[in-house]
N, C-alpha and C positions, 0 to 999 in steps of 0.2 A: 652507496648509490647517491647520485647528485642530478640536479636537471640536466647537466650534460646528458648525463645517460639518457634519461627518458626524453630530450628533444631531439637527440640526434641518433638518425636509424647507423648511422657506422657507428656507433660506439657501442651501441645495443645488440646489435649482432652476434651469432655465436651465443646468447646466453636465452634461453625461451624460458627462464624460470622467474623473472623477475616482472609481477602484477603492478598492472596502475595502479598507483595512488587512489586513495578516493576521494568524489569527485571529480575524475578523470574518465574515459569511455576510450577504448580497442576494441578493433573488428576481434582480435582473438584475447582479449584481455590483460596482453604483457607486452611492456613496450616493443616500440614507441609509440606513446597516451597522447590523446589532447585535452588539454584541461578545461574543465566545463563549467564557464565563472557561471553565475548567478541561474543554477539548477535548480533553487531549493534544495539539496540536498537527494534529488535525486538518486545521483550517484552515490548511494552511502560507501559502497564496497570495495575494498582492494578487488584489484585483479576482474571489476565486472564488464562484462561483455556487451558492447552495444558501437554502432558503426559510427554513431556522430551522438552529440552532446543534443539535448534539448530540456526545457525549461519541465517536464514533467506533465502531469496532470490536474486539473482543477479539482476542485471539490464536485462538481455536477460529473464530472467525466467519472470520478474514482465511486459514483454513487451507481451510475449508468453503467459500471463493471462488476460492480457487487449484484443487482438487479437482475444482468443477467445470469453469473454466473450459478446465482444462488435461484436459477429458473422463475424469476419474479413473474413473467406471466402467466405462469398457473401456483400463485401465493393462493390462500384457499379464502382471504379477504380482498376483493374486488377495489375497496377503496381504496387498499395501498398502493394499487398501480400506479409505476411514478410513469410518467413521459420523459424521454430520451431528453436529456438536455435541459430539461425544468428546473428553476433553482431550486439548490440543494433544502436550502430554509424552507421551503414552501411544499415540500414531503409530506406527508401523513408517514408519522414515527421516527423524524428527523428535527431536532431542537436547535436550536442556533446560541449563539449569547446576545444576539440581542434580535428579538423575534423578526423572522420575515427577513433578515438580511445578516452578515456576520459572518464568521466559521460555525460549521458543525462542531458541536457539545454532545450531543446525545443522541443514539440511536438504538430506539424501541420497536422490537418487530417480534412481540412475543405469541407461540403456537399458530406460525402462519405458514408453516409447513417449507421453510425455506428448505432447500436441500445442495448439498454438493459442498464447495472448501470455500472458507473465509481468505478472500482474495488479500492477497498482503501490502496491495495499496491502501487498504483500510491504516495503513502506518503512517502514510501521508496525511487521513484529517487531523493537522498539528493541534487541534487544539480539542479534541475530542476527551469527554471525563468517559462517558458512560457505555458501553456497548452490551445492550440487553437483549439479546437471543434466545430468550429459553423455549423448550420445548419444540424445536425444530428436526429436521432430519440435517444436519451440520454434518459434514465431514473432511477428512484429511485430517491436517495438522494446525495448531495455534500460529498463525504469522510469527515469526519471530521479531519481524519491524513493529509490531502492538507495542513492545519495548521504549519505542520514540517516543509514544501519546503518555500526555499527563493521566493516563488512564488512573478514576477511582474504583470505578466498577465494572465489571466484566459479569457476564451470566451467559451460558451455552448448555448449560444442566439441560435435562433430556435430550440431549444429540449423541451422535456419532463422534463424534470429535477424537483422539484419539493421540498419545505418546505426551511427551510432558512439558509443563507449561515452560515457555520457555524462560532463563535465566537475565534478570532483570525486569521479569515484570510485576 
């Protein structure tokens, strides 16, 4: 395979089994790709699915998705309610490396009754050591993008969590 292929839809035709590159984005995932310069990495995946390229999500946005999906408005501690769009640094049980401003380093959110699946944008805070959940109602599966993060520590002990940790982390 060469960029012929993947730039031009007649050469690509006839074969449905050849996946974008990654860093590349298809309405159906196999060419013909458009390659998506400066996504962050986004696009980590052959073959992933998405109609146009875009630059991904922030740290506040991938905080604001974890938030809801782990039902943060009924957390059973009141103070950690973060505000939609609040910097990420400035969280109760969110650390930075350099206080109040920076990337996310740590995230402490210990017996606060989070519940539901650890969303796998959490692979995106690049620079994240720490991810401390214990004692939640956690469920699904371990992201397999945790793999990215310079992760030291990881805690999800009393959850639901479930199947196995995945390889490389």
């Amino acid at each position: 395979m060469n960029s012929v292929f993947l730039d031009d839809i007649r050469a690509s035709r006839g074969c449905d089994g050849i996946c974008c590159p990654a860093n590349s984005a298809s309405r159906e995932g196999v060419a013909p790709c458009t390659p998506c310069p400066n996504d962050g990495g986004f696009h980590r995946y052959m073959g992933q699915h998405a109609t146009e390229c875009y630059g991904g999500m922030n740290e506040e946005e991938i905080l604001d998705l974890f938030f809801e999906q782990t039902h943060g408005d009924e957390w059973l501690d009141s103070s950690y309610l973060w505000e939609k769009g609040s910097p990420a640094c400035q969280r109760k049980g969110v650390e930075c490396h350099v206080a109040g401003e920076g990337q996310v380093t740590k995230i402490t959110l210990p017996s606060l009754g989070l519940r539901g699946p650890l969303v796998t944008e959490l692979g995106f805070l690049s620079k994240l050591r720490v991810l401390d959940l214990p004692n939640n109602q956690l469920t699904g599966f371990l992201p397999s993008d945790l793999r990215f993060l310079p992760l030291e520590s990881i805690d999800i002990s009393g959850s639901r969590v479930q199947g196995v940790v995945p390889p490389l982390l």
